[in-house]
C-alpha positions, 0 to 999 in steps of 0.5 A, a space after each residue: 628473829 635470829 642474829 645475822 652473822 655480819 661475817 658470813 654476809 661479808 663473805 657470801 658477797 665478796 666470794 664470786 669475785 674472790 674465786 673469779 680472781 683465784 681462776 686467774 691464777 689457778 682456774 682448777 682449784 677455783 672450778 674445785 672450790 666453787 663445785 664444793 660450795 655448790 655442792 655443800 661440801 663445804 662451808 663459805 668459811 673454809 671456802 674463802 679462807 681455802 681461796 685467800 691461802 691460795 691466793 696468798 701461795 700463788 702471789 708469794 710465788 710469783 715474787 722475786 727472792 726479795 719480795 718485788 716481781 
C-alpha cells in the first residue's frame, strides 16, 4: 500500500470551499483556477497556494492604511 500524503488529503478537502470564497472576492481567477484543476493544468499544491496568496492580496488591499477596514 502506498503512503498517503495527509497534506494533499487536507488540500483536496478543503479546496471547494476555498475557491467558493475566492469567487467572493475575485469570481475570475476562481472560475481560471478551478478550470485548471479541471483540466490538470495544475496541481491541487500550487492551486491552493495560487488561491491563499490571492485571498491574501485581495484582503490586504481592502484594509485601511493601519491594518483595520
Amino acid at each position: 500500500m502506498l503512503p498517503i500524503d495527509m497534506e494533499i488529503v487536507m488540500i483536496v478537502s478543503n479546496l471547494p470551499s476555498k475557491l467558493s470564497e475566492l469567487s467572493k472576492v475575485d469570481p475570475d481567477k476562481a472560475i481560471e483556477l478551478m478550470q485548471a484543476w479541471g483540466d490538470g493544468k495544475k496541481g491541487v499544491k500550487t492551486i491552493w497556494n495560487d488561491a491563499n496568496n490571492h485571498l491574501n492580496i485581495s484582503n490586504n488591499n481592502s484594509k485601511g492604511e493601519n491594518g483595520h477596514v
